[in-house]
C-alpha positions in Angstrom: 120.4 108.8 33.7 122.5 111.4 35.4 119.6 113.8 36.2 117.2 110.7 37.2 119.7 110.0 39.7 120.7 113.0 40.9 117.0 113.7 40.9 116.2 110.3 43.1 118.9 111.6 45.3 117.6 115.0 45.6 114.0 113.3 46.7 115.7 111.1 49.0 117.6 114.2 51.0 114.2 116.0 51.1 112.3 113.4 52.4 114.9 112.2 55.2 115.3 116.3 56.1 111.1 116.2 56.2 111.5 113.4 58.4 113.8 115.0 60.8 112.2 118.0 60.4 109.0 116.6 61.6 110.1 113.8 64.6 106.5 113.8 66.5 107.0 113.0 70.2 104.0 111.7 72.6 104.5 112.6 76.4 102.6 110.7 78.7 101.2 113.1 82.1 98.2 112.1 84.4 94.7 112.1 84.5 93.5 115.7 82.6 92.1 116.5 86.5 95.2 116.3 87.8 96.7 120.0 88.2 100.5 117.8 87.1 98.2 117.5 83.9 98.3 121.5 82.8 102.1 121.3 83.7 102.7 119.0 80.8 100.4 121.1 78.9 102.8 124.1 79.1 106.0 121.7 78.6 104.1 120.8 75.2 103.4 124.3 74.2 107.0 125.3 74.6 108.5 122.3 73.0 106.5 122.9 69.8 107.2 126.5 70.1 110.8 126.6 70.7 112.0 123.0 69.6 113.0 123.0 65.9 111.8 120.3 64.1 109.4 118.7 66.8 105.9 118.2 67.4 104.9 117.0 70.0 101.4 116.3 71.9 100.1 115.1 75.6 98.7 111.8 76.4 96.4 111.1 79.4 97.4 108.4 81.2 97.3 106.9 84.7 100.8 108.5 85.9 104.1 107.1 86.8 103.3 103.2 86.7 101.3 103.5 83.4 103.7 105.9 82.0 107.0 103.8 82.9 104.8 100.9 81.0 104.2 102.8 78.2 108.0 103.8 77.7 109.0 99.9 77.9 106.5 99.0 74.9 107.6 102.6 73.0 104.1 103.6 73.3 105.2 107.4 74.3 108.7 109.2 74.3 108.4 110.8 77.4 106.7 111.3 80.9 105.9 112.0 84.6 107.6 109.2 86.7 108.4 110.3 90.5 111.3 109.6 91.4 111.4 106.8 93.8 109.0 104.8 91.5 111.2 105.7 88.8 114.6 104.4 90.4 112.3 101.0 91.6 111.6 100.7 88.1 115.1 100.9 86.4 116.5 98.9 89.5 113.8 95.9 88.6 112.6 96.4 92.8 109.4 95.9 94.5 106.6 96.5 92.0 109.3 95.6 89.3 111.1 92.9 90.6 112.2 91.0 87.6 110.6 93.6 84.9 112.8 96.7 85.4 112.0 99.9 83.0 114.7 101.1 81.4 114.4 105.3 81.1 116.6 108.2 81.1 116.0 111.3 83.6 115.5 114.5 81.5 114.2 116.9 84.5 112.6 117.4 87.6 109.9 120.0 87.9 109.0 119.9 91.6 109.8 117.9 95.2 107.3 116.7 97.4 108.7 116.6 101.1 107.3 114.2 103.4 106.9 116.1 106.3 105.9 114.4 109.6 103.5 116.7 111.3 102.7 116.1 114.8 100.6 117.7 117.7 102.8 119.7 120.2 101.4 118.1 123.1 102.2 114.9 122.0 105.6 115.3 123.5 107.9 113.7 120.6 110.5 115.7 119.1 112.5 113.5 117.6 111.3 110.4 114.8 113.0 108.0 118.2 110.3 109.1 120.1 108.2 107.9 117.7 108.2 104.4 119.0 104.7 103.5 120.1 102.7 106.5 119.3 99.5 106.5 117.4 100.8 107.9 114.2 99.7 108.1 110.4 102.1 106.8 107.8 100.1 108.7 104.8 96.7 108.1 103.1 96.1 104.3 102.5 97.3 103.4 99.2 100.0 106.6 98.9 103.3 106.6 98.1 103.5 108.7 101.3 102.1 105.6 103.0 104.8 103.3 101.1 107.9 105.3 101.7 107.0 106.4 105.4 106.9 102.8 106.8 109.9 102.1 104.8 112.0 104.9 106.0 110.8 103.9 109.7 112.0 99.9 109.0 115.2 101.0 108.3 115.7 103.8 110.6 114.7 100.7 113.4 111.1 103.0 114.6 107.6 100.8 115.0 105.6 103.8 115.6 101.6 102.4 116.5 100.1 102.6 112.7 96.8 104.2 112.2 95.1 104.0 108.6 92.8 105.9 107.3 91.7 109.2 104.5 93.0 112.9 104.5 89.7 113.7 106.2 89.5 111.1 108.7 93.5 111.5 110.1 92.8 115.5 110.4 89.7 114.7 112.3 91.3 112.3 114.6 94.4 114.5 114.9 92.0 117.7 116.0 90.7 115.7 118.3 93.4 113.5 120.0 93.1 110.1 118.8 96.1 110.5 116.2 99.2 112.1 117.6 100.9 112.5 113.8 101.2 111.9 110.4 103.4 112.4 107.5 102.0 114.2 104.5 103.6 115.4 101.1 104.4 119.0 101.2 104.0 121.6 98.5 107.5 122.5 97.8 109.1 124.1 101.0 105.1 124.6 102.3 102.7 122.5 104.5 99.7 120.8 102.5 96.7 122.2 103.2 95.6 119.7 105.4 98.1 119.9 107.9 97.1 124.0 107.7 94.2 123.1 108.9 95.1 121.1 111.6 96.9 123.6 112.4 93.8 126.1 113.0 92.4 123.8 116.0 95.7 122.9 117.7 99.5 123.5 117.6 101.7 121.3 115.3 105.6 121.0 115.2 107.3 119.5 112.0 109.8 116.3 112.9 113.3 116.8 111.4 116.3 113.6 110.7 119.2 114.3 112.7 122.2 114.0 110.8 122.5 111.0 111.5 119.4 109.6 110.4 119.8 111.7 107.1 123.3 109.7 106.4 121.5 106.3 106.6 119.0 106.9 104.6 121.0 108.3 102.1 122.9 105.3 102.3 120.5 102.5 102.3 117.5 103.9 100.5 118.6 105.9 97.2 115.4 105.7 95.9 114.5 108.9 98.3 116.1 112.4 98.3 117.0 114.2 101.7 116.2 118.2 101.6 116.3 120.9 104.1 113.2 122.8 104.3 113.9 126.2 105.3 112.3 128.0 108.4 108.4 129.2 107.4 106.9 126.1 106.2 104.3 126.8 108.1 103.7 129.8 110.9 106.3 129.2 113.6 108.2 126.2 111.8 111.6 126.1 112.0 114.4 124.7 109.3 114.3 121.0 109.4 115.9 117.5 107.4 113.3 115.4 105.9 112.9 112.9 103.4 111.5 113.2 99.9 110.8 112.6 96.4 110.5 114.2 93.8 108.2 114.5 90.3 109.8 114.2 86.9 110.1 113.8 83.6 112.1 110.7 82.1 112.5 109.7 78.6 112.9 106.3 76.1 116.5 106.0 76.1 116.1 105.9 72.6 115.4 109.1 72.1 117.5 111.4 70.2 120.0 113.1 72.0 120.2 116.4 70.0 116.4 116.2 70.6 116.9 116.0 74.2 119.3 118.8 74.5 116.8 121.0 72.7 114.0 119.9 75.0 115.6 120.5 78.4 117.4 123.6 77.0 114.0 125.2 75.9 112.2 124.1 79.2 115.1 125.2 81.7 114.9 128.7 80.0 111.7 129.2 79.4 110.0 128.8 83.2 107.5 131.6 83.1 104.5 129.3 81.1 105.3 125.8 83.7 104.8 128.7 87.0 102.1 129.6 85.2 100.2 126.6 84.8 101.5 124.9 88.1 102.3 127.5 90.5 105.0 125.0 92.5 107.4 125.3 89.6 107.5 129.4 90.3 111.2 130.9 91.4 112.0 127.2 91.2 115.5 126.4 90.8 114.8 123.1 88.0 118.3 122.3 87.5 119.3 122.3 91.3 116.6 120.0 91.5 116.8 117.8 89.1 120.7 117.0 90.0 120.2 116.6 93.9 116.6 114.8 93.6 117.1 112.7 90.6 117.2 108.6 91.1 118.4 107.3 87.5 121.5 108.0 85.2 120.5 111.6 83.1 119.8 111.2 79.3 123.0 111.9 77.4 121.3 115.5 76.0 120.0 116.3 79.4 123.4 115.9 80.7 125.0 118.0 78.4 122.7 120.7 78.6 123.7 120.6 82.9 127.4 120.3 82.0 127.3 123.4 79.6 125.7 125.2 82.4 128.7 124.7 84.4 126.8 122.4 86.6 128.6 118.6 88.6 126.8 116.0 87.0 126.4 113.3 90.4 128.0 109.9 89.7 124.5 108.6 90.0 123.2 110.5 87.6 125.4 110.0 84.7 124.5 108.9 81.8 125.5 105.2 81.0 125.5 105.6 76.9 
């Protein structure tokens, strides 16, 4: 009877360490087009690779709203969420009012500026001067579009809206009927578009002044506020602007251990995400992820920044 037991007991040990020793993890990215999509890719190769214990495998899905679905019915562990989506979502705001997602912030991998690109000879130097001019808030549909005519409510601007494609706001700004428009940015660069405005006429970049920056700080948390350094584009000086950024959050069940492991083996093993997503090169995550982040850290994440000698934000501490 003694051996039987000890035996059952034996079985019982192996089969819980199997079960540890095989926790399978689905991560939920973008459509397989999307450029975001080999990102994941690489975060999956180096979590089965350096992750003991873990397997883990990419879904495609349809981004940040499908993916902050999917983690409030435990249909993946992990995923891409920007961040101002992300902090609408665990606030239960706009799209989520009443339905709020709870997730946990693991890392940020990139920041999207939103720069506000205008002609030179429109004559407005300042987001004030705004005020009337035929300008572009972003794409119809965008989150540029979202955020831009939020951040010009509550900065008190009515600029004169124009709607319309990437293709037909570079058109009209070549040619004069649109003075402006804000467009993401490609880490501390200009998007290709406003390049190419750039090649018919003369642009300047809008920046906050500090006292714009401060309110919006204030009264919209579900943006960052960066400094872009001088050389965005030729001849573009350091300016403020607002942004957002693109990240990874987790179930908040996940395992914490698990976690650590995760964001330990991605922060230190940057040379496969830069090579699959160019953005992430000589990319500082961790800065990042602590001055763009919108929701509390996961517990593992957070430890992995405090071992790193790093000042966990208020905001972003974990609420376990």
């Amino acid at each position: 009877m003694k051996t039987l037991l000890a035996a059952a007991a034996s079985a019982t040990f192996l089969t819980a360490g199997m079960a540890q020793a095989n926790e399978r993890l689905l991560i939920g990215s973008t459509s397989s087009s999307s450029s975001h999509y080999g990102y994941f890719v690489a975060v999956n190769q180096i979590i089965n690779s350096q992750v003991e214990g873990v397997s883990a495998s990419v879904a495609e899905t349809g981004a940040t709203v499908d993916n902050l679905r999917r983690l409030s019915r435990n249909q993946i562990d992990m995923g891409l969420v920007t961040t101002n989506t992300g902090y609408h979502a665990y606030a239960g705001q706009e799209d989520f009012d009443g339905r709020p997602v709870d997730s946990r912030l693991l890392w940020v991998y990139t920041v999207a500026p939103q720069n506000v690109v205008m002609r030179q000879d429109a004559g407005v130097s300042t987001l004030d001067e705004l005020e009337g001019v035929r300008f572009n808030p972003g794409i119809t549909g965008s989150a540029t579009e979202k955020t831009t005519e939020a951040v010009m409510r509550t900065l008190g601007i009515s600029p004169n809206y124009v709607r319309g494609s990437t293709t037909d706001i570079v058109d009209a700004m070549k040619d004069g009927r649109v003075m402006g428009s804000a467009k993401s940015g490609v880490g501390n660069r200009l998007d290709g578009s406003s390049m190419d405005i750039a090649t018919f006429t003369p642009i300047s970049v809008i920046s906050l002044t500090d006292e714009q920056a401060d309110t919006l700080r204030e009264e919209m948390p579900d943006v960052a506020i960066v400094d872009v350094p001088e050389g965005a584009g030729d001849g573009i000086p350091a300016y403020t602007t607002w942004a957002f950024g693109v990240a990874v959050h987790a179930h908040p069940d996940l395992d914490e251990e698990t976690a650590y492991q995760i964001v330990k083996a991605v922060m230190e093993n940057p040379e496969p995400q830069a090579n699959a997503f160019s953005a992430v090169r000589d990319a500082d995550l961790a800065k990042m992820t602590l001055e763009v982040g919108t929701v509390p850290l996961h517990a593992g994440a957070a430890r992995y920044f405090e071992e790193q000698g790093l000042e966990i934000p208020d905001a972003l501490r974990p609420v376990e």
